[in-house]
MOPAC internal coordinates of N, CA, C and O (Angstrom, degrees):
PM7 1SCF
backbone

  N    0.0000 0     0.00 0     0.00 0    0    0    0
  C    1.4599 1     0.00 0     0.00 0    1    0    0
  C    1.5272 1   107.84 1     0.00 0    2    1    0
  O    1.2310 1   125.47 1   -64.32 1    3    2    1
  N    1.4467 1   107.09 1   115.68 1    3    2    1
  C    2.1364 1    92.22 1   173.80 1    5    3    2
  C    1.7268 1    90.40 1   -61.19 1    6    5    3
  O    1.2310 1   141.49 1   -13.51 1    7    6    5
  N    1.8286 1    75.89 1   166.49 1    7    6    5
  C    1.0219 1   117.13 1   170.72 1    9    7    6
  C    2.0756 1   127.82 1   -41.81 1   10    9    7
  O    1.2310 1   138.39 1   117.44 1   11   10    9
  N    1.7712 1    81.95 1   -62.56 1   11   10    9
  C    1.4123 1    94.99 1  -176.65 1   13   11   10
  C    1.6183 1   109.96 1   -67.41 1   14   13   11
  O    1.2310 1   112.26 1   152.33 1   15   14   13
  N    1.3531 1   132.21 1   -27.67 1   15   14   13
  C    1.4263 1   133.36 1   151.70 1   17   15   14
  C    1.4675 1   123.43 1   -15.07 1   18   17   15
  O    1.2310 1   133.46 1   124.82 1   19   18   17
  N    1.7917 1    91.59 1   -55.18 1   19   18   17
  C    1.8732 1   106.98 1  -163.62 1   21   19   18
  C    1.7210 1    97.62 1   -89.67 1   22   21   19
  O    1.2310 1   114.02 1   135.05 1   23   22   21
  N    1.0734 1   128.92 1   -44.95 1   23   22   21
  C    1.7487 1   111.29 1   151.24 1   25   23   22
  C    0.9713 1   127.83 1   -43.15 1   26   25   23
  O    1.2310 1   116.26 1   134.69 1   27   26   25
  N    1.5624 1   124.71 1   -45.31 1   27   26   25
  C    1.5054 1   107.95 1  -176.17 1   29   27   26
  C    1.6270 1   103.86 1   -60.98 1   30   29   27
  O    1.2310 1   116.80 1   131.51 1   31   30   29
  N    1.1533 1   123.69 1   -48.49 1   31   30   29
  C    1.4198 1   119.95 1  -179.18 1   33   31   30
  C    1.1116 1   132.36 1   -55.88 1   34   33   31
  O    1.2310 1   120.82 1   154.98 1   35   34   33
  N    1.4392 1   116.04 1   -25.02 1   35   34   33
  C    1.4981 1   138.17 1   175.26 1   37   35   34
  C    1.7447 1   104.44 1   -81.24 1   38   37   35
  O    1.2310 1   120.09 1   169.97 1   39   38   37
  N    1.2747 1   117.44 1   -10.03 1   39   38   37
  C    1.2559 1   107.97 1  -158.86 1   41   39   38
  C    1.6436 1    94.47 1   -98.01 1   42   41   39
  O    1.2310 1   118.78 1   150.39 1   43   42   41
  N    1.4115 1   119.93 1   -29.61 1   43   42   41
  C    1.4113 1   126.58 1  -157.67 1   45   43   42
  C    1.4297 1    92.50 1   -70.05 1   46   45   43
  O    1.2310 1   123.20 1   127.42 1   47   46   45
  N    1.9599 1   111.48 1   -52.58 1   47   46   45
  C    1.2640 1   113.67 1  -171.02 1   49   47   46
  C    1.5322 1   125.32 1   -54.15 1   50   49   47
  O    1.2310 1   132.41 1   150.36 1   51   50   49
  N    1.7810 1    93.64 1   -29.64 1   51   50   49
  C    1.6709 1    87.89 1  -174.36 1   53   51   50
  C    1.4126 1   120.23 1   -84.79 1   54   53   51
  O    1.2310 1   119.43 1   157.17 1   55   54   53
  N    1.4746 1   118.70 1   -22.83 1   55   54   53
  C    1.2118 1   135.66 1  -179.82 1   57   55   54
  C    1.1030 1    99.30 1   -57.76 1   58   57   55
  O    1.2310 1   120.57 1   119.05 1   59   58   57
  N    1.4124 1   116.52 1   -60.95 1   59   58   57
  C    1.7660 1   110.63 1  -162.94 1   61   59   58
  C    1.7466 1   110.96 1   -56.19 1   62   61   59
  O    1.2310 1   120.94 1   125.50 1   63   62   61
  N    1.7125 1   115.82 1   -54.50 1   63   62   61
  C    1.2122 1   135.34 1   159.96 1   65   63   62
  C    1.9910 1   109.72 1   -30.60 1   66   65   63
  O    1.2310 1   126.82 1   110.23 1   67   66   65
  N    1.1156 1   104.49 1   -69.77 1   67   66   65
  C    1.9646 1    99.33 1   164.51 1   69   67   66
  C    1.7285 1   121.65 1   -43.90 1   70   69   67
  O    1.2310 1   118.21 1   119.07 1   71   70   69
  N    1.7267 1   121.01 1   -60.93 1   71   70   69
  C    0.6790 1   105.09 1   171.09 1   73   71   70
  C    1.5118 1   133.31 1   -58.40 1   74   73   71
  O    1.2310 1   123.87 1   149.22 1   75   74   73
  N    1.5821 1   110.19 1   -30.78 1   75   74   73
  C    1.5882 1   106.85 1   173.71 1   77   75   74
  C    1.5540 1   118.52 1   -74.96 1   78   77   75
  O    1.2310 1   119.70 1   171.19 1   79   78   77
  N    0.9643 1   118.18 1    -8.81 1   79   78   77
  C    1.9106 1   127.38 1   139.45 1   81   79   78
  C    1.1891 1   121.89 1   -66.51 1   82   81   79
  O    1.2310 1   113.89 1   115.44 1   83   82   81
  N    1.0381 1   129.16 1   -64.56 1   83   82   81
  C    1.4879 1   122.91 1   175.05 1   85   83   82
  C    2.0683 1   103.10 1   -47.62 1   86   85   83
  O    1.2310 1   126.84 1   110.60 1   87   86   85
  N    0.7435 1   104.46 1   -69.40 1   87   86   85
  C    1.7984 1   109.91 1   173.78 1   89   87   86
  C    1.5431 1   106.87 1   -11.44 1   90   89   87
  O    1.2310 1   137.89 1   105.69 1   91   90   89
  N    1.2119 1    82.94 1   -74.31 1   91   90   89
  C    1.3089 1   100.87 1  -174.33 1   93   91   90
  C    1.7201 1   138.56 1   -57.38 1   94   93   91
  O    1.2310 1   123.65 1   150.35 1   95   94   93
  N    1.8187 1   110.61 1   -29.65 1   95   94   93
  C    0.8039 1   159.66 1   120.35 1   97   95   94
  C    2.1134 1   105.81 1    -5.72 1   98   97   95
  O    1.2310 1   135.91 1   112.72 1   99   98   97
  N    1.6210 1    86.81 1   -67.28 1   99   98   97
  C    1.7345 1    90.84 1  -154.59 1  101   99   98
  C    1.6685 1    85.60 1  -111.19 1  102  101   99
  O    1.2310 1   110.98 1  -134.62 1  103  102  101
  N    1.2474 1   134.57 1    45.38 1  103  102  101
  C    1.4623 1   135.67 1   152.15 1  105  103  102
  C    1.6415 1   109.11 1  -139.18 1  106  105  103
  O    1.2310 1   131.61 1  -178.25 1  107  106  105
  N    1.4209 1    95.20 1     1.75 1  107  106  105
  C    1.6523 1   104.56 1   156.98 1  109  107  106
  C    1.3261 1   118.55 1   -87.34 1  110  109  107
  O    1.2310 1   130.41 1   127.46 1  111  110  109
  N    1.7630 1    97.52 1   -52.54 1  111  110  109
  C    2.0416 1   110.37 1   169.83 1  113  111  110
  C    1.7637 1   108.55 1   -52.34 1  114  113  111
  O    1.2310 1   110.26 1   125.00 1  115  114  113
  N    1.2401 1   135.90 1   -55.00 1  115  114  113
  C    1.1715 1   137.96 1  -165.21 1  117  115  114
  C    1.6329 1   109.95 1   -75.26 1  118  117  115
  O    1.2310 1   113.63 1   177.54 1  119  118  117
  N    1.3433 1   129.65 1    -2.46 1  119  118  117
  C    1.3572 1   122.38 1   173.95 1  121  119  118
  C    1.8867 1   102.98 1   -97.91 1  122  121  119
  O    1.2310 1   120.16 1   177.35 1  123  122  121
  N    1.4265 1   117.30 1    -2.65 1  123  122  121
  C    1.3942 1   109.67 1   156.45 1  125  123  122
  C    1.2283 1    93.33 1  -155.27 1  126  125  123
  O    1.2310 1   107.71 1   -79.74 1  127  126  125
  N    1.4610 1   140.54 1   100.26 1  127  126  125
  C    1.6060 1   144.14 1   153.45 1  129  127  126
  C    1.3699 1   102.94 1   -30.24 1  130  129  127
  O    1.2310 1   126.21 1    98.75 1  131  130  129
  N    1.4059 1   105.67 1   -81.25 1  131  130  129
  C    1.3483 1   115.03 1  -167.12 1  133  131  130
  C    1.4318 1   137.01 1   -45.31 1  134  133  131
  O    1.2310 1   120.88 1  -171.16 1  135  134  133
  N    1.3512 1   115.92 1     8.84 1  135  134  133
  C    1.4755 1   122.00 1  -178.56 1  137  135  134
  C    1.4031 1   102.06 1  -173.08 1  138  137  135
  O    1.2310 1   116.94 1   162.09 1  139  138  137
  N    1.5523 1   123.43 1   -17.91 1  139  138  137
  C    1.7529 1   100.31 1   166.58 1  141  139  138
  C    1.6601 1   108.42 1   -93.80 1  142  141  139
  O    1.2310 1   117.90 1  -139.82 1  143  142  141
  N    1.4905 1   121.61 1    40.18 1  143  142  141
  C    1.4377 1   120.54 1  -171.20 1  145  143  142
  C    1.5038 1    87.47 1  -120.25 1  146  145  143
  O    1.2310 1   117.49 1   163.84 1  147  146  145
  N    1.2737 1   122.39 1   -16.16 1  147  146  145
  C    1.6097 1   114.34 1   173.21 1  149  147  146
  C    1.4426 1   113.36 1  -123.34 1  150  149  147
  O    1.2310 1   115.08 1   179.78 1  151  150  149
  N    1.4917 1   126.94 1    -0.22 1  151  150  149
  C    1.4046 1   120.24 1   166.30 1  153  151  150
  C    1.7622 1   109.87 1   -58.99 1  154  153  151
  O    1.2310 1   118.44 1   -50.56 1  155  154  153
  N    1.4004 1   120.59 1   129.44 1  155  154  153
  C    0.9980 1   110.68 1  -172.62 1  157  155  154
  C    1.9627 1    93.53 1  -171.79 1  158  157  155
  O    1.2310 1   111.23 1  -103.31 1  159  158  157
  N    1.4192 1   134.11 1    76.69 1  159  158  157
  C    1.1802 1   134.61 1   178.59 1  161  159  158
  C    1.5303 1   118.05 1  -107.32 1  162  161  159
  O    1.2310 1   126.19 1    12.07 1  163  162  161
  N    1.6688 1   105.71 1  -167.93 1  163  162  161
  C    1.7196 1    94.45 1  -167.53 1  165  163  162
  C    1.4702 1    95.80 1   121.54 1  166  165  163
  O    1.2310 1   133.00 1     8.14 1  167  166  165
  N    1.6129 1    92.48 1  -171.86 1  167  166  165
  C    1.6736 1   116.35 1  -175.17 1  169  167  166
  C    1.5252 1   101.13 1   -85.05 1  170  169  167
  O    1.2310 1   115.54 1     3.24 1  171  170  169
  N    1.0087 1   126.06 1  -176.76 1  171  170  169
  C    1.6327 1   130.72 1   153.81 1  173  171  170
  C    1.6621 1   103.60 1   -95.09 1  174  173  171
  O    1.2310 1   123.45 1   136.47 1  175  174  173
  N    1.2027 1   111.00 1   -43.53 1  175  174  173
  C    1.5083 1   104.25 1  -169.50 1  177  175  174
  C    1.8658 1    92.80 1  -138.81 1  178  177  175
  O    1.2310 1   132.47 1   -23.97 1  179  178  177
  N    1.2968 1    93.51 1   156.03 1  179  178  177
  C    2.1928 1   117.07 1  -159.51 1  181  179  178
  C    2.2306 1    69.03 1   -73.82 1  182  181  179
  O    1.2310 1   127.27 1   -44.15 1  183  182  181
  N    2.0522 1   103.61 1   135.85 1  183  182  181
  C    1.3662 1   103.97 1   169.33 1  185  183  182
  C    1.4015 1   118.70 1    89.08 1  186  185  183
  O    1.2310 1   123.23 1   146.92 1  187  186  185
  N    1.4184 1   111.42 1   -33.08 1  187  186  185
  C    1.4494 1   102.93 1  -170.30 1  189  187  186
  C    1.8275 1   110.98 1  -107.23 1  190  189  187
  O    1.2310 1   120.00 1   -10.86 1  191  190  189
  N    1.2344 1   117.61 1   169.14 1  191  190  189
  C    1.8100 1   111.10 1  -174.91 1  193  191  190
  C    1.7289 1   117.34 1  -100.43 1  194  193  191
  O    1.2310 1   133.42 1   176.33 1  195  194  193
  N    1.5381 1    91.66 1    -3.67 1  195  194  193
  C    1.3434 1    96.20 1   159.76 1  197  195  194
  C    1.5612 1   142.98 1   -51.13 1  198  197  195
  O    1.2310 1   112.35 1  -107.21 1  199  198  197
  N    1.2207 1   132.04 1    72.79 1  199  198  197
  C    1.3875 1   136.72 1  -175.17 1  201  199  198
  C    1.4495 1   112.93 1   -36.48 1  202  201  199
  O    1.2310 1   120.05 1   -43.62 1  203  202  201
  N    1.4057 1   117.51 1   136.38 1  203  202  201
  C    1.4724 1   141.40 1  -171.56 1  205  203  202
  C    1.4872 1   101.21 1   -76.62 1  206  205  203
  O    1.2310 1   124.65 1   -32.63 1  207  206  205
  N    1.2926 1   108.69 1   147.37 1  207  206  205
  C    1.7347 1   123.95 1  -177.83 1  209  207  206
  C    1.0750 1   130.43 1  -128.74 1  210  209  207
  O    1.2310 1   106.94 1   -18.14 1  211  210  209
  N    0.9430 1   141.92 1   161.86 1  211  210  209
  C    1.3436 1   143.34 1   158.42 1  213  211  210
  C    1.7594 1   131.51 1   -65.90 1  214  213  211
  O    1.2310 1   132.77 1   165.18 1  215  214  213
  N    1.1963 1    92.93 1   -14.82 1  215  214  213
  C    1.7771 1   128.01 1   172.23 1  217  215  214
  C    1.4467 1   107.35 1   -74.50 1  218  217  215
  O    1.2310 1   126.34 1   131.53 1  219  218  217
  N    1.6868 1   105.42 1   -48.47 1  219  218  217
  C    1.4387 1    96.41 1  -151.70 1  221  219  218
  C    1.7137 1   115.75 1   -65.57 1  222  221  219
  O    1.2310 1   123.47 1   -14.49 1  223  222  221
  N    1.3721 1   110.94 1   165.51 1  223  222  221
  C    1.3802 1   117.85 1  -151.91 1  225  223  222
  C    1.7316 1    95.23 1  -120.21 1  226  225  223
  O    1.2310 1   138.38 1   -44.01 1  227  226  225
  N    1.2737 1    81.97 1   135.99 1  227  226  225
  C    1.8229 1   108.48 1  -167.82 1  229  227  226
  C    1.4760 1    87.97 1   -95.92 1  230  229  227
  O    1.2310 1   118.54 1   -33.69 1  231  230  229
  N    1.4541 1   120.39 1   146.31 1  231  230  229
  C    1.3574 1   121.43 1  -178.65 1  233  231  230
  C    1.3895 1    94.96 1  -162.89 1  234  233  231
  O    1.2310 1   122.67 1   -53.08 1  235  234  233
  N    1.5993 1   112.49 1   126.92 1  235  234  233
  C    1.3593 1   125.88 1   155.88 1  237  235  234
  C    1.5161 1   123.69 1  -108.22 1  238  237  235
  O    1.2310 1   136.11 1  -133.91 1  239  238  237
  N    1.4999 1    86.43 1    46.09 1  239  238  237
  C    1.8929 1   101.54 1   178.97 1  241  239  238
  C    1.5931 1   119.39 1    63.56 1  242  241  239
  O    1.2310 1   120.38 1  -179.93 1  243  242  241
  N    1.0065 1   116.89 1     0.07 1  243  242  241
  C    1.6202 1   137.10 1   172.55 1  245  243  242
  C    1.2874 1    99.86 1    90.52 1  246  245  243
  O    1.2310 1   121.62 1   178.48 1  247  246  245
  N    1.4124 1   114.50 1    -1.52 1  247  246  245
  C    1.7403 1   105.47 1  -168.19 1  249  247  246
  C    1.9998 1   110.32 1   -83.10 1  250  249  247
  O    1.2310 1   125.80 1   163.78 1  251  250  249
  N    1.1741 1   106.46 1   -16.22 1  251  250  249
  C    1.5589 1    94.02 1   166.97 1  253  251  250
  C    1.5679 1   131.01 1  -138.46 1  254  253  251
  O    1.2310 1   136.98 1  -162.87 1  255  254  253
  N    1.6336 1    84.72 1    17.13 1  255  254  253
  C    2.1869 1   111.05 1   174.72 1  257  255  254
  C    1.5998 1    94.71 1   177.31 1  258  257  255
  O    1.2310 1   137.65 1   -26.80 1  259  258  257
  N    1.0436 1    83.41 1   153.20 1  259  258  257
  C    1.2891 1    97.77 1   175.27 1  261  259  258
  C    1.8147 1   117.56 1   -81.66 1  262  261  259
  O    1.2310 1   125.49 1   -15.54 1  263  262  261
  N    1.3763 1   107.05 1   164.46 1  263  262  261
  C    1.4686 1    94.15 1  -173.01 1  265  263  262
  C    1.4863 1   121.65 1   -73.73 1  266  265  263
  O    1.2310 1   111.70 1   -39.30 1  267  266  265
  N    1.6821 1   133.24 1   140.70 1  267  266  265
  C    1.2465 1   130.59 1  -172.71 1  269  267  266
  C    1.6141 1   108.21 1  -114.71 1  270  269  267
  O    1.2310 1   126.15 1    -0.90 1  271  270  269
  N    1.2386 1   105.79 1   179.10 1  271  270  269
  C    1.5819 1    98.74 1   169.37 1  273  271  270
  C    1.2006 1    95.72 1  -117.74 1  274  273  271
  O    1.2310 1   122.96 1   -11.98 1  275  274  273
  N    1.5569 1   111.94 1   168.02 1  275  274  273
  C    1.9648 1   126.97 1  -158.53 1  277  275  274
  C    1.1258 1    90.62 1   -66.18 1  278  277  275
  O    1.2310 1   106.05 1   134.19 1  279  278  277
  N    1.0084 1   143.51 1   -45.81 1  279  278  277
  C    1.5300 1   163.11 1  -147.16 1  281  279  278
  C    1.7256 1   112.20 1   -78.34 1  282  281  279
  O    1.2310 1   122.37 1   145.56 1  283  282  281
  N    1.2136 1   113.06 1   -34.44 1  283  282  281
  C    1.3882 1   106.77 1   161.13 1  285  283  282
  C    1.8262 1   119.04 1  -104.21 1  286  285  283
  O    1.2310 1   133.80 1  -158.34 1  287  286  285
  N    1.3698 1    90.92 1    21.66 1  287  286  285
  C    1.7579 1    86.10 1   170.12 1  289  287  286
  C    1.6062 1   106.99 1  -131.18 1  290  289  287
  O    1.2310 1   128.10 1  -160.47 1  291  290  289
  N    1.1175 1   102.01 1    19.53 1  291  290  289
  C    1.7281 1   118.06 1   173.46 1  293  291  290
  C    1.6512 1   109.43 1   -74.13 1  294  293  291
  O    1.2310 1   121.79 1   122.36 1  295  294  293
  N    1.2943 1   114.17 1   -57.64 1  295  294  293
  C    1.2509 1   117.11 1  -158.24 1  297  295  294
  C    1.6050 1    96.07 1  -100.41 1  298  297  295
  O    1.2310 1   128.38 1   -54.15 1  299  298  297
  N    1.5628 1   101.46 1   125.85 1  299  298  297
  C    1.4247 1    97.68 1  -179.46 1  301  299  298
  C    1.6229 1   116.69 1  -121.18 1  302  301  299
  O    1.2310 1   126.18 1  -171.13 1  303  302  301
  N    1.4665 1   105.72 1     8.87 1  303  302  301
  C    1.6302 1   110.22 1   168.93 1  305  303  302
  C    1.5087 1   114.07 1  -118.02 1  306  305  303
  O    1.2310 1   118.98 1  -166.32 1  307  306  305
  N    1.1212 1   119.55 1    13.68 1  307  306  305
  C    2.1019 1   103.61 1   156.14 1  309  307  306
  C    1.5391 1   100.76 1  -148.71 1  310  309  307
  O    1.2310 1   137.20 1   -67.13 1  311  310  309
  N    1.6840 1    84.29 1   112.87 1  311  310  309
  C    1.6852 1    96.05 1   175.68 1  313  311  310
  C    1.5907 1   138.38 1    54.44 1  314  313  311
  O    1.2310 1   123.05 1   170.68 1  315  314  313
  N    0.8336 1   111.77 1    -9.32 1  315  314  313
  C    1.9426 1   118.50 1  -172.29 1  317  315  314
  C    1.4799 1   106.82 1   -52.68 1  318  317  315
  O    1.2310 1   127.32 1    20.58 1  319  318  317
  N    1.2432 1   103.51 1  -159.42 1  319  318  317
  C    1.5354 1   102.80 1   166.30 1  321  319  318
  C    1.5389 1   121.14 1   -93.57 1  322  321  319
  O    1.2310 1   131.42 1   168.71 1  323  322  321
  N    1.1172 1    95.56 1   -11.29 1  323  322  321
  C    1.7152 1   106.70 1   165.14 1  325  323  322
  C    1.8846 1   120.86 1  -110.65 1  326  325  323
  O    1.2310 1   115.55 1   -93.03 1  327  326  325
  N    0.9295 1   126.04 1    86.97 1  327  326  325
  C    1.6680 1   117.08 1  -158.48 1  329  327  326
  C    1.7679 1   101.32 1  -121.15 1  330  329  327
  O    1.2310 1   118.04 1   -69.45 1  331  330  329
  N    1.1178 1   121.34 1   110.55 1  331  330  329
  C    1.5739 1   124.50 1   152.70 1  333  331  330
  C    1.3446 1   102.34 1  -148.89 1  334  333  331
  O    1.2310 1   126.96 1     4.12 1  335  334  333
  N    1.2694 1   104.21 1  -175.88 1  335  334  333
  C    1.6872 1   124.56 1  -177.33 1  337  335  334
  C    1.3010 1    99.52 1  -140.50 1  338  337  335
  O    1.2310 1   116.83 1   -21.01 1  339  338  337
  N    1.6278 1   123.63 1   158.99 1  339  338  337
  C    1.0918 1   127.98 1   167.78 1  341  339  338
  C    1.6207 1    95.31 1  -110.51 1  342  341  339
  O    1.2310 1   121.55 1     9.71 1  343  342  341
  N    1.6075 1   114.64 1  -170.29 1  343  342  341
  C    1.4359 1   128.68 1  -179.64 1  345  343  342
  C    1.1665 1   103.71 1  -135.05 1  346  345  343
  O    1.2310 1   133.44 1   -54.04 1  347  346  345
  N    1.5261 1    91.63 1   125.96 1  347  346  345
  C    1.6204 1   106.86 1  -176.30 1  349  347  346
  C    1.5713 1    95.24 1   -89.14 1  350  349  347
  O    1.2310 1   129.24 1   -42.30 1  351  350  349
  N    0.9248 1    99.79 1   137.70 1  351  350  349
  C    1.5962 1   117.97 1   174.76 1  353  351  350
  C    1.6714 1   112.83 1  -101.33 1  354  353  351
  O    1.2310 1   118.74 1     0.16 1  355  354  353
  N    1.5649 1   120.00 1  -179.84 1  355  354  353
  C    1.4476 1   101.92 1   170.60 1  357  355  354
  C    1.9268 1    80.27 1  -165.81 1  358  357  355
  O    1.2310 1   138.35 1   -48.82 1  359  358  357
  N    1.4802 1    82.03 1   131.18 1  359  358  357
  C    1.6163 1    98.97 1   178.33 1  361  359  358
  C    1.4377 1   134.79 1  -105.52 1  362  361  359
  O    1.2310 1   120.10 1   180.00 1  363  362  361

C-alpha cells in the first residue's frame, strides 16, 4: 500500500475525531463565555512543576505561524485569531 494511501485514510479519521473535540470543546465555552474562555490549568510542560498560564506562548518554530500566546487561541467565538461558531441544532 503507498504511503500517501494510509494518510489519506488516517486523515478522514482524525479530522472527524478533532472536529468532534473542538464541538465539544466550544458548547462547553458558550454555556459560560465569560469565565470558561480563560479556565485553562495544569503543568506548563508533561514532568515539570511549573504551572500553566494564560501567557504561555504556543510556538510552531515560526516556520508555519508565528508565535501566539495561549490566551489568544482560547476564545474562538468573538474575533481572536481563531473565530467561528458552530449551530446548535435541536432535535
Amino acid at each position: 500500500m503507498p504511503f500517501e494511501s494510509y494518510l489519506e485514510r488516517r486523515e478522514n479519521t482524525d479530522s472527524t475525531i478533532n472536529r468532534s473535540i473542538d464541538r465539544l470543546w466550544w458548547l462547553w465555552q458558550v454555556q459560560d463565555p465569560f469565565h470558561r474562555n480563560e479556565q485553562y490549568s495544569g503543568m506548563a510542560w508533561h514532568g515539570e512543576t511549573t504551572a500553566a498560564s494564560m501567557d504561555d506562548i504556543i510556538s510552531l518554530g515560526g516556520y508555519l505561524a508565528p508565535d501566539v500566546k495561549l490566551y489568544d487561541l482560547m476564545a474562538t467565538n468573538y474575533g481572536g485569531i481563531i473565530c467561528y461558531n458552530y449551530t446548535i441544532t435541536q432535535n
